[in-house]
TORMI-489677 format. One record per residue (C-alpha): z, y, x. Coordinates in pm, 1 decimal, padded with zeros to 6 digits. Last residue first. Layout:
<pts>
{pt {Z,Y,X}}
...
</pts>
This chain:
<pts>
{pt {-01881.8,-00460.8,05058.2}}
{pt {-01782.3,-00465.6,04664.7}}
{pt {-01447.6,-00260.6,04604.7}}
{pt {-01263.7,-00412.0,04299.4}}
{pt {-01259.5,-00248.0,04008.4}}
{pt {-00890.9,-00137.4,03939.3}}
{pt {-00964.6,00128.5,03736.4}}
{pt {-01313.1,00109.9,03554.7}}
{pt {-01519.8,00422.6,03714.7}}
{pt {-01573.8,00725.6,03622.9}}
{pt {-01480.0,00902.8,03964.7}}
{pt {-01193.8,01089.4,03777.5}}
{pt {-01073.2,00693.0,03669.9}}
{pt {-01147.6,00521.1,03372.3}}
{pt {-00991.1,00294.3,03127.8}}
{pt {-00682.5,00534.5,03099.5}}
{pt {-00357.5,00433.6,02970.4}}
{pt {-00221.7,00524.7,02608.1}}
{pt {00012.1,00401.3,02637.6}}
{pt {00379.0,00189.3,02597.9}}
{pt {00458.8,00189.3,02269.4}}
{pt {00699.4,00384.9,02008.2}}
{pt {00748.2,00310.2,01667.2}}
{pt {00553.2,00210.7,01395.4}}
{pt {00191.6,00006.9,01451.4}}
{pt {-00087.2,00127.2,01277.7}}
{pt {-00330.2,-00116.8,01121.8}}
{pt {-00655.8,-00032.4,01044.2}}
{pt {-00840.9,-00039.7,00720.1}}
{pt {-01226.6,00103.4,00749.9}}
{pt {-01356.4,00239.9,00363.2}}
{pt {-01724.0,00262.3,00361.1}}
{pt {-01997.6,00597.4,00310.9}}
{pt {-02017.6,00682.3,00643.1}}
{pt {-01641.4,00730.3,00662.6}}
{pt {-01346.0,00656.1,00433.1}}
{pt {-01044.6,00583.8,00670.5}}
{pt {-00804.3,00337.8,00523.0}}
{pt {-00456.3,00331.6,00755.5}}
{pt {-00251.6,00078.3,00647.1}}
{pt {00152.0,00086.6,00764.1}}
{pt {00353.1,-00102.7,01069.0}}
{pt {00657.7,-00256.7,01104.1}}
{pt {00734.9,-00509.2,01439.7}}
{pt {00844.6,-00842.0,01283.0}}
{pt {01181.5,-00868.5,01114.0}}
{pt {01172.0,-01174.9,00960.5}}
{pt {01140.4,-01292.2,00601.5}}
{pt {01253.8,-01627.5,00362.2}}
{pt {01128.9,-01788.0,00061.9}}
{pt {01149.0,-02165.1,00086.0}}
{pt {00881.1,-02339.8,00310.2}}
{pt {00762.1,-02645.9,00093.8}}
{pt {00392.9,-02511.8,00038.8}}
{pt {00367.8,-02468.1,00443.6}}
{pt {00178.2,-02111.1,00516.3}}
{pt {00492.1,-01962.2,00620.8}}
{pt {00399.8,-01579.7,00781.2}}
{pt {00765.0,-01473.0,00624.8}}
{pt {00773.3,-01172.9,00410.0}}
{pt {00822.8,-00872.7,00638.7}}
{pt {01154.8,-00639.8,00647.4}}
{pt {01020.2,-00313.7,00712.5}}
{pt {00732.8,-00065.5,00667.1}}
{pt {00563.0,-00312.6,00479.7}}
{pt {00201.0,-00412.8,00526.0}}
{pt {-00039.0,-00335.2,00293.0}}
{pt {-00211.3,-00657.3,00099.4}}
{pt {-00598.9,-00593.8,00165.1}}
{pt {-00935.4,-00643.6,00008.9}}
{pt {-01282.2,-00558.5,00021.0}}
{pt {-01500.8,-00641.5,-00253.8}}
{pt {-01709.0,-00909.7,-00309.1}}
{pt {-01500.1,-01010.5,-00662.4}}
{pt {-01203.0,-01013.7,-00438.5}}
{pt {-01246.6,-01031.9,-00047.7}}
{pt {-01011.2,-01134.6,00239.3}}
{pt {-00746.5,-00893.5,00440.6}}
{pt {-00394.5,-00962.4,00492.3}}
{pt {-00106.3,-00711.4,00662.1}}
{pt {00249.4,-00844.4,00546.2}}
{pt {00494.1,-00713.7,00322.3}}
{pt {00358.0,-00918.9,00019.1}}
{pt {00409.9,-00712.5,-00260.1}}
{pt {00202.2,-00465.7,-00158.7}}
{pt {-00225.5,-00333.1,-00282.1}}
{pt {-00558.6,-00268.7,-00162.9}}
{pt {-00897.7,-00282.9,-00316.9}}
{pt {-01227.1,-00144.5,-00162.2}}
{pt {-01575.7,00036.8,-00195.8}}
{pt {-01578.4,00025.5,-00579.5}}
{pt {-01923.9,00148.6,-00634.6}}
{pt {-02090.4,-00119.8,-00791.0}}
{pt {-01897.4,-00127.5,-01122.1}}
{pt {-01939.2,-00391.4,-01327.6}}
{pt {-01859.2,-00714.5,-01133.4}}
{pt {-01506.0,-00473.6,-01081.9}}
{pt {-01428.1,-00511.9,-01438.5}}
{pt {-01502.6,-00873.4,-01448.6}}
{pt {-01258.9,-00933.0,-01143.8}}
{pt {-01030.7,-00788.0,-01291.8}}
{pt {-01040.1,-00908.0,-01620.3}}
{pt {-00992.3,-01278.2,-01353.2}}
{pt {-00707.2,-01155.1,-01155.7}}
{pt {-00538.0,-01153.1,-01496.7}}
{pt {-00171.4,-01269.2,-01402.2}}
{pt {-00142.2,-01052.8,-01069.9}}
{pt {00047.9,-01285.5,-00837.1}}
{pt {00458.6,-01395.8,-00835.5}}
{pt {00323.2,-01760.2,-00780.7}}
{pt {00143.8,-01629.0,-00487.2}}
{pt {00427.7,-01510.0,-00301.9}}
{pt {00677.9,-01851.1,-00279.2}}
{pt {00374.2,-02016.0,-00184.5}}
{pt {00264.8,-01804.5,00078.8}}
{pt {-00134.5,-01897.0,00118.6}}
{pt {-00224.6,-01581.4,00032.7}}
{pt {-00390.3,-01638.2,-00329.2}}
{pt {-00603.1,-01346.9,-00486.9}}
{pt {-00482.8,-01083.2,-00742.7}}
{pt {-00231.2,-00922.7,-00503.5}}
{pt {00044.3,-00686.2,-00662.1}}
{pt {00082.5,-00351.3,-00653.9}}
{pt {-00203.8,-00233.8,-00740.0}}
{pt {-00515.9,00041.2,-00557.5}}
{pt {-00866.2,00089.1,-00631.2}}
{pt {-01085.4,00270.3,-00402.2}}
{pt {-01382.4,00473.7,-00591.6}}
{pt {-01723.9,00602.6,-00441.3}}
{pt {-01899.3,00842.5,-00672.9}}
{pt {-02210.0,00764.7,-00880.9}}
{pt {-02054.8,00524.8,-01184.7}}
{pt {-01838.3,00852.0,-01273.1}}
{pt {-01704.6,00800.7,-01615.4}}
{pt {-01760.4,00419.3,-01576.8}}
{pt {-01472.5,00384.0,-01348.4}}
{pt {-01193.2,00511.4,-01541.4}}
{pt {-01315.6,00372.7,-01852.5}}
{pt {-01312.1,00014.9,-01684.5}}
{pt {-00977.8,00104.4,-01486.1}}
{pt {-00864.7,00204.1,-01809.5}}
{pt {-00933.4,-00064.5,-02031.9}}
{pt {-00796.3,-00298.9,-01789.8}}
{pt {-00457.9,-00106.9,-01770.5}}
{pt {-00492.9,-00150.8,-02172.6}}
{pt {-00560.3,-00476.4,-02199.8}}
{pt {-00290.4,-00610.6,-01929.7}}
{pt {-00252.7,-00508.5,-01555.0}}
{pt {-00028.3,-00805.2,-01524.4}}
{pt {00204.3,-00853.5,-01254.4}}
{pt {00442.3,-01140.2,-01135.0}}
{pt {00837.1,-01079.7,-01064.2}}
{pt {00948.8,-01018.3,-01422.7}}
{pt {01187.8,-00757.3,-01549.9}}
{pt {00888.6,-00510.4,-01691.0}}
{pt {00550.3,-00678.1,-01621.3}}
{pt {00445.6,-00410.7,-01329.1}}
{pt {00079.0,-00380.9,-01265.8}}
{pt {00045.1,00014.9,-01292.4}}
{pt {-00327.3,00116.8,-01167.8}}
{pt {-00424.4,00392.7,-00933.7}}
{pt {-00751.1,00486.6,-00901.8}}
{pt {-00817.8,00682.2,-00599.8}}
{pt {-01197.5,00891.8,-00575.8}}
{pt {-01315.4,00916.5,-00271.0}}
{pt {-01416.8,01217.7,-00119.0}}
{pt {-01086.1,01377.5,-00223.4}}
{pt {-00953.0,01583.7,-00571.3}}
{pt {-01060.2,01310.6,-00805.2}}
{pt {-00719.0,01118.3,-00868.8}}
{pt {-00736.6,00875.3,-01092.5}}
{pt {-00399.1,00771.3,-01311.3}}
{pt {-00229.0,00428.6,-01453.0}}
{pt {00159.9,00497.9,-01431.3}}
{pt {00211.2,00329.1,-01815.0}}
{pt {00411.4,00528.3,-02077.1}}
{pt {00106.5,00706.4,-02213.6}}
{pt {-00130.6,00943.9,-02057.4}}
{pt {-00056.9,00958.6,-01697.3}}
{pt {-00134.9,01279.3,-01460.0}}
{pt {00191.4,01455.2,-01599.9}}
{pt {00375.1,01165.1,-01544.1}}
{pt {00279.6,01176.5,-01127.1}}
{pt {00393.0,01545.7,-01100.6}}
{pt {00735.5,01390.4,-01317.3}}
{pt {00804.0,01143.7,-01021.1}}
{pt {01165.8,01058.7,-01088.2}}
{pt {01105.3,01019.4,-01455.4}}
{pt {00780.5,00857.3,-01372.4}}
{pt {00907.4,00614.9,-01169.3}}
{pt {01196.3,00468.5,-01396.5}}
{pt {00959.7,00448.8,-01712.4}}
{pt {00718.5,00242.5,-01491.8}}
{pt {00970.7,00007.0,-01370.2}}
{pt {01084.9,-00054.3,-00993.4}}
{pt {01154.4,-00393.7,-00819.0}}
{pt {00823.5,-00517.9,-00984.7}}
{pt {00613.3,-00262.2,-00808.6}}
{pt {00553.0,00094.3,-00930.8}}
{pt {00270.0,00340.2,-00810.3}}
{pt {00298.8,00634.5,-00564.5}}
{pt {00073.4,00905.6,-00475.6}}
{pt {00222.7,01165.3,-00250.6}}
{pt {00011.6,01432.2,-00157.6}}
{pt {00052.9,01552.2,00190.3}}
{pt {00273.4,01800.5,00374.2}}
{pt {00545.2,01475.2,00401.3}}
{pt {00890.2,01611.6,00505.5}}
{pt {00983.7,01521.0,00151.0}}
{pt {00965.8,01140.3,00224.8}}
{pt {01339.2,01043.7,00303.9}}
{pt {01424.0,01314.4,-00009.1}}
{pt {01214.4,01143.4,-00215.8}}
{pt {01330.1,00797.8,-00160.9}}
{pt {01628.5,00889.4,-00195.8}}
{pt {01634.2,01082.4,-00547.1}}
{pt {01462.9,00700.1,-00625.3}}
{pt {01722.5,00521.5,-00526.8}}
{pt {01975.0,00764.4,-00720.3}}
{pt {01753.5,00702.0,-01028.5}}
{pt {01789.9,00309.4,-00963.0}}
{pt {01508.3,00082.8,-01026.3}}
{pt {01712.6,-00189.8,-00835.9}}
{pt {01490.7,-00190.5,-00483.5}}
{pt {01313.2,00129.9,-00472.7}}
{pt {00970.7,00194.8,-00402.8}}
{pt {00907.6,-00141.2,-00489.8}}
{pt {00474.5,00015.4,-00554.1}}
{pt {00142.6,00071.8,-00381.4}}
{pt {00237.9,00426.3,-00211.7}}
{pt {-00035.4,00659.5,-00150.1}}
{pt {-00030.5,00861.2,00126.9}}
{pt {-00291.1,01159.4,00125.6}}
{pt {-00518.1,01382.3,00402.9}}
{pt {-00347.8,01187.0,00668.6}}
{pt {-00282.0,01344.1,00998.4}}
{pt {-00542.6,01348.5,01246.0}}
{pt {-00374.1,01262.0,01494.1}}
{pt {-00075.1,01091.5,01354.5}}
{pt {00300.9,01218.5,01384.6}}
{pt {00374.3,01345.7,01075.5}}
{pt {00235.8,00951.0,00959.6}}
{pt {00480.8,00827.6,01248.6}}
{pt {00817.1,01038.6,01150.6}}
{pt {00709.8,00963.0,00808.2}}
{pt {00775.0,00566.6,00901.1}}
{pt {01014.5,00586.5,01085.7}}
{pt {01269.5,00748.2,00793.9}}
{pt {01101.0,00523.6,00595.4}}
{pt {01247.2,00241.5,00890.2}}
{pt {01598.5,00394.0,00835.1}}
{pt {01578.9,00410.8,00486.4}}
{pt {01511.1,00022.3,00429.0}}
{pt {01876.5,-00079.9,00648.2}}
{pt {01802.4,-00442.3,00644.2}}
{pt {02036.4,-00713.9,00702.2}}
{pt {02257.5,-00775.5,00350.8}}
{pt {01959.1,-00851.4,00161.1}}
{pt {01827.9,-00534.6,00164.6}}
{pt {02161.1,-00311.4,00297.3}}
{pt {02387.1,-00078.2,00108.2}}
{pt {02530.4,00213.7,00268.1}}
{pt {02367.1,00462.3,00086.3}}
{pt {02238.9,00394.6,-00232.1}}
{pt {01885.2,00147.6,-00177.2}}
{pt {01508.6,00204.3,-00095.6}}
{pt {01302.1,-00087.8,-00086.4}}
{pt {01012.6,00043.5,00128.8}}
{pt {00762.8,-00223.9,-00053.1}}
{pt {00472.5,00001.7,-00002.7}}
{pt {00306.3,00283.4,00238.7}}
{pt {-00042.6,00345.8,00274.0}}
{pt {-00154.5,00635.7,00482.9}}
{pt {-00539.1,00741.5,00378.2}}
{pt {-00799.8,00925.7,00579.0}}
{pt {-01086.4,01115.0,00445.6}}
</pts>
Protein backbone atom coordinates (compact mmCIF):
# COMPACT_ATOMS: atom_id res chain seq x y z
CA UNK A 1 0.00 0.00 0.00
CA UNK A 2 1.44 3.28 -0.87
CA UNK A 3 0.34 6.63 0.47
CA UNK A 4 0.83 10.39 -1.18
CA UNK A 5 0.66 12.97 1.53
CA UNK A 6 -0.10 16.34 0.65
CA UNK A 7 -0.69 19.39 3.27
CA UNK A 8 -0.46 23.06 3.78
CA UNK A 9 -1.26 23.74 -0.16
CA UNK A 10 -2.85 27.11 0.79
CA UNK A 11 -5.16 27.48 -1.91
CA UNK A 12 -6.38 31.11 -2.66
CA UNK A 13 -9.13 33.03 -5.42
CA UNK A 14 -7.40 33.50 -8.43
CA UNK A 15 -4.94 35.95 -8.69
CA UNK A 16 -4.08 36.29 -5.18
CA UNK A 17 -0.70 35.28 -3.90
CA UNK A 18 0.43 33.60 -0.19
CA UNK A 19 1.95 36.29 1.30
CA UNK A 20 2.22 38.32 -1.68
CA UNK A 21 5.10 35.76 -3.35
CA UNK A 22 3.62 32.47 -3.71
CA UNK A 23 1.33 31.34 -6.39
CA UNK A 24 -0.06 27.88 -4.08
CA UNK A 25 -2.08 26.52 -7.23
CA UNK A 26 0.64 26.44 -9.42
CA UNK A 27 2.83 24.08 -7.27
CA UNK A 28 -0.74 21.72 -6.58
CA UNK A 29 -0.96 21.90 -10.01
CA UNK A 30 2.87 20.19 -9.72
CA UNK A 31 2.16 18.39 -7.39
CA UNK A 32 -0.74 15.98 -9.07
CA UNK A 33 1.18 16.21 -12.19
CA UNK A 34 4.01 14.22 -10.00
CA UNK A 35 1.66 11.78 -7.91
CA UNK A 36 -0.13 10.94 -11.77
CA UNK A 37 3.18 10.63 -12.60
CA UNK A 38 4.63 8.01 -9.97
CA UNK A 39 5.42 4.45 -10.66
CA UNK A 40 3.42 2.81 -8.92
CA UNK A 41 0.91 5.33 -8.44
CA UNK A 42 -0.53 5.84 -5.06
CA UNK A 43 -3.31 3.67 -3.90
CA UNK A 44 -4.68 7.00 -1.69
CA UNK A 45 -3.55 10.71 -0.90
CA UNK A 46 -4.47 11.92 2.17
CA UNK A 47 -4.23 15.49 2.88
CA UNK A 48 -3.20 16.55 6.64
CA UNK A 49 -5.01 19.87 6.66
CA UNK A 50 -4.66 24.33 5.40
CA UNK A 51 -6.13 23.16 2.41
CA UNK A 52 -7.13 26.52 1.80
CA UNK A 53 -5.75 29.63 3.16
CA UNK A 54 -9.01 31.89 4.43
CA UNK A 55 -11.58 28.98 4.76
CA UNK A 56 -13.13 30.25 1.69
CA UNK A 57 -15.87 28.09 -0.26
CA UNK A 58 -14.42 29.41 -3.57
CA UNK A 59 -10.87 28.21 -2.14
CA UNK A 60 -12.04 25.19 -1.55
CA UNK A 61 -14.13 24.73 -5.24
CA UNK A 62 -10.27 25.28 -6.20
CA UNK A 63 -8.73 23.11 -4.54
CA UNK A 64 -10.91 20.47 -5.92
CA UNK A 65 -10.85 21.26 -9.23
CA UNK A 66 -6.64 21.54 -9.11
CA UNK A 67 -6.90 17.90 -7.62
CA UNK A 68 -9.76 16.28 -9.67
CA UNK A 69 -7.35 14.68 -12.10
CA UNK A 70 -6.49 12.45 -9.07
CA UNK A 71 -7.95 8.53 -9.82
CA UNK A 72 -7.35 8.01 -6.11
CA UNK A 73 -9.21 8.57 -2.95
CA UNK A 74 -8.87 11.79 -1.56
CA UNK A 75 -8.69 11.98 2.18
CA UNK A 76 -8.32 15.34 3.51
CA UNK A 77 -8.40 16.77 7.08
CA UNK A 78 -8.56 20.54 8.21
CA UNK A 79 -5.67 22.68 9.46
CA UNK A 80 -6.02 25.92 11.31
CA UNK A 81 -6.30 28.02 8.04
CA UNK A 82 -9.48 25.94 7.26
CA UNK A 83 -12.45 25.01 9.75
CA UNK A 84 -14.16 21.79 10.09
CA UNK A 85 -17.66 23.10 9.13
CA UNK A 86 -15.94 24.75 5.98
CA UNK A 87 -14.35 21.31 4.84
CA UNK A 88 -17.03 19.22 5.12
CA UNK A 89 -19.42 21.33 3.20
CA UNK A 90 -16.99 21.31 0.36
CA UNK A 91 -16.08 17.69 0.95
CA UNK A 92 -19.65 16.18 1.54
CA UNK A 93 -18.06 12.24 0.65
CA UNK A 94 -15.80 13.08 3.68
CA UNK A 95 -19.17 14.37 5.98
CA UNK A 96 -20.86 11.42 5.26
CA UNK A 97 -17.94 9.31 6.91
CA UNK A 98 -18.06 11.78 10.14
CA UNK A 99 -20.56 11.56 12.83
CA UNK A 100 -20.93 14.92 14.33
CA UNK A 101 -19.58 18.30 13.29
CA UNK A 102 -15.90 17.28 13.77
CA UNK A 103 -13.83 15.64 10.48
CA UNK A 104 -12.63 12.63 12.74
CA UNK A 105 -13.15 9.34 10.37
CA UNK A 106 -11.25 5.70 9.78
CA UNK A 107 -11.01 4.45 6.72
CA UNK A 108 -10.82 0.49 6.55
CA UNK A 109 -10.91 -0.14 2.86
CA UNK A 110 -6.69 -0.63 2.55
CA UNK A 111 -4.13 -2.82 4.34
CA UNK A 112 -3.76 -0.33 6.80
CA UNK A 113 -6.25 1.11 8.38
CA UNK A 114 -6.13 5.45 8.24
CA UNK A 115 -7.45 7.28 11.13
CA UNK A 116 -7.95 10.60 10.52
CA UNK A 117 -8.35 13.02 13.36
CA UNK A 118 -9.62 16.87 13.20
CA UNK A 119 -7.16 19.06 15.42
CA UNK A 120 -8.37 22.45 14.44
CA UNK A 121 -9.29 24.95 17.55
CA UNK A 122 -11.65 27.13 15.46
CA UNK A 123 -9.84 30.79 14.86
CA UNK A 124 -6.73 29.87 16.76
CA UNK A 125 -3.34 28.85 15.37
CA UNK A 126 -2.56 25.79 17.91
CA UNK A 127 -4.58 22.44 17.85
CA UNK A 128 -6.37 20.45 20.25
CA UNK A 129 -7.81 17.08 19.51
CA UNK A 130 -9.98 17.62 22.70
CA UNK A 131 -12.19 14.88 24.71
CA UNK A 132 -14.07 13.86 22.16
CA UNK A 133 -11.33 13.56 19.18
CA UNK A 134 -9.51 11.57 21.99
CA UNK A 135 -12.42 9.48 22.61
CA UNK A 136 -12.47 8.55 19.18
CA UNK A 137 -9.12 7.74 18.26
CA UNK A 138 -9.29 5.47 21.53
CA UNK A 139 -12.68 3.86 20.32
CA UNK A 140 -11.42 3.94 16.93
CA UNK A 141 -8.50 1.95 17.73
CA UNK A 142 -9.75 -0.50 20.19
CA UNK A 143 -12.44 -1.84 17.74
CA UNK A 144 -9.79 -3.58 15.82
CA UNK A 145 -6.64 -3.95 18.30
CA UNK A 146 -5.34 -6.76 15.50
CA UNK A 147 -4.97 -4.64 12.34
CA UNK A 148 -2.21 -2.18 11.66
CA UNK A 149 -3.44 1.56 11.97
CA UNK A 150 -1.51 4.95 10.79
CA UNK A 151 -2.74 7.95 12.46
CA UNK A 152 -2.75 11.16 10.79
CA UNK A 153 -3.29 15.38 12.37
CA UNK A 154 -2.64 18.35 11.34
CA UNK A 155 -0.63 19.66 13.71
CA UNK A 156 2.66 18.27 15.41
CA UNK A 157 2.40 17.10 19.05
CA UNK A 158 6.22 17.09 19.64
CA UNK A 159 8.63 20.20 19.59
CA UNK A 160 10.66 21.01 16.22
CA UNK A 161 12.97 23.25 17.31
CA UNK A 162 11.13 26.30 15.25
CA UNK A 163 10.09 28.54 17.80
CA UNK A 164 7.64 30.46 16.04
CA UNK A 165 6.06 26.65 15.07
CA UNK A 166 6.05 24.95 18.23
CA UNK A 167 4.13 27.43 20.16
CA UNK A 168 1.22 26.88 17.58
CA UNK A 169 1.56 22.78 18.65
CA UNK A 170 -1.13 20.22 19.45
CA UNK A 171 -2.33 21.35 23.08
CA UNK A 172 -2.84 17.69 24.51
CA UNK A 173 0.21 15.90 23.09
CA UNK A 174 0.12 14.22 26.36
CA UNK A 175 -4.00 12.26 25.88
CA UNK A 176 -2.22 11.44 22.99
CA UNK A 177 0.34 10.02 23.97
CA UNK A 178 -1.75 7.91 26.57
CA UNK A 179 -4.00 6.79 23.86
CA UNK A 180 -1.29 5.58 21.69
CA UNK A 181 0.61 3.74 25.09
CA UNK A 182 -2.60 1.66 24.59
CA UNK A 183 -2.69 0.53 21.41
CA UNK A 184 0.29 -1.50 20.10
CA UNK A 185 -0.51 -1.51 16.66
CA UNK A 186 -0.21 2.03 15.61
CA UNK A 187 2.66 1.63 13.10
CA UNK A 188 3.13 5.50 12.55
CA UNK A 189 1.95 9.19 13.00
CA UNK A 190 2.22 11.91 10.47
CA UNK A 191 0.86 15.23 10.20
CA UNK A 192 1.54 19.47 8.42
CA UNK A 193 1.71 22.57 9.76
CA UNK A 194 5.20 22.86 9.54
CA UNK A 195 5.98 22.75 5.71
CA UNK A 196 9.08 21.04 6.19
CA UNK A 197 10.05 17.19 6.13
CA UNK A 198 10.95 16.08 10.07
CA UNK A 199 11.01 12.74 11.47
CA UNK A 200 11.54 11.81 15.43
CA UNK A 201 9.31 9.55 17.61
CA UNK A 202 6.09 10.21 19.78
CA UNK A 203 5.09 7.84 22.46
CA UNK A 204 7.72 5.19 20.47
CA UNK A 205 6.04 5.64 17.50
CA UNK A 206 7.12 6.86 14.28
CA UNK A 207 6.68 10.30 13.41
CA UNK A 208 6.76 12.83 10.65
CA UNK A 209 5.67 16.56 9.80
CA UNK A 210 4.83 16.30 5.76
CA UNK A 211 6.49 18.54 3.75
CA UNK A 212 4.65 21.24 1.84
CA UNK A 213 4.20 21.32 -1.67
CA UNK A 214 5.31 24.98 -1.60
CA UNK A 215 6.41 27.80 0.33
CA UNK A 216 8.54 26.07 3.31
CA UNK A 217 8.68 27.32 6.90
CA UNK A 218 12.13 28.50 7.50
CA UNK A 219 14.86 25.70 8.77
CA UNK A 220 15.66 28.52 11.85
CA UNK A 221 16.52 26.62 14.82
CA UNK A 222 17.60 30.08 16.76
CA UNK A 223 14.69 30.90 19.49
CA UNK A 224 15.00 34.70 18.41
CA UNK A 225 14.56 34.04 14.56
CA UNK A 226 11.14 35.73 13.71
CA UNK A 227 8.78 33.74 11.52
CA UNK A 228 9.82 33.75 8.05
CA UNK A 229 9.96 30.90 4.87
CA UNK A 230 11.94 30.26 1.71
CA UNK A 231 11.28 28.70 -1.27
CA UNK A 232 13.25 25.48 -1.06
CA UNK A 233 12.76 22.76 -3.72
CA UNK A 234 8.88 21.18 -2.88
CA UNK A 235 8.45 17.82 -2.34
CA UNK A 236 5.48 15.45 -0.75
CA UNK A 237 5.62 12.10 1.78
CA UNK A 238 5.46 8.98 0.35
CA UNK A 239 4.50 6.16 3.29
CA UNK A 240 4.77 2.73 1.81
CA UNK A 241 3.26 -0.01 4.15
CA UNK A 242 5.31 -3.15 3.49
CA UNK A 243 6.37 -6.17 5.54
CA UNK A 244 4.27 -5.26 8.11
CA UNK A 245 5.97 -1.30 8.76
CA UNK A 246 5.21 2.00 7.31
CA UNK A 247 8.67 3.42 5.18
CA UNK A 248 8.33 7.49 4.62
CA UNK A 249 10.32 8.75 1.72
CA UNK A 250 10.62 11.91 0.37
CA UNK A 251 9.77 12.68 -3.24
CA UNK A 252 11.13 15.51 -4.76
CA UNK A 253 8.60 17.71 -7.28
CA UNK A 254 9.62 18.66 -10.48
CA UNK A 255 11.92 17.54 -12.91
CA UNK A 256 15.67 16.15 -12.27
CA UNK A 257 18.39 15.14 -14.01
CA UNK A 258 18.34 10.88 -14.04
CA UNK A 259 17.96 8.28 -13.64
CA UNK A 260 21.62 7.20 -14.76
CA UNK A 261 22.81 3.76 -14.83
CA UNK A 262 25.21 2.22 -12.13
CA UNK A 263 26.13 -0.48 -14.46
CA UNK A 264 27.22 -0.96 -17.77
CA UNK A 265 25.99 -4.04 -20.48
CA UNK A 266 29.24 -5.80 -19.23
CA UNK A 267 27.89 -5.42 -15.52
CA UNK A 268 30.26 -3.56 -14.39
CA UNK A 269 30.37 -0.09 -12.26
CA UNK A 270 30.80 2.67 -15.04
CA UNK A 271 33.75 4.41 -14.93
CA UNK A 272 35.84 1.68 -13.07
CA UNK A 273 39.05 2.16 -13.84
CA UNK A 274 40.96 -0.47 -15.95
CA UNK A 275 43.45 -2.43 -13.57
CA UNK A 276 46.69 -3.70 -15.67
Amino acid sequence: MLIAQLTDTHIRRPGTLAYGVVDTALYLEAAVAHILALAPRPDVVIVTGDLTDFDDPAEYARFRALTAALPMPLLPIPGNHDSSAGLLAAFPEIAARCDGGRVNYVVEDFPLRLVMLDSTVYGCPHGQLGEEGLAFLDRALGATPGRPAFVCAHHPPFLTGIRHMDVQNLSDAAGLEEVFGHWPQVLGFTCGHVHRAVTTTFAGIAATIGPAPAHAVSLALDPQAPPTFHMEPPSLSLHLFTDGRVVTHRSFIGAYDGPHPFFGPDGKAIGTPERA
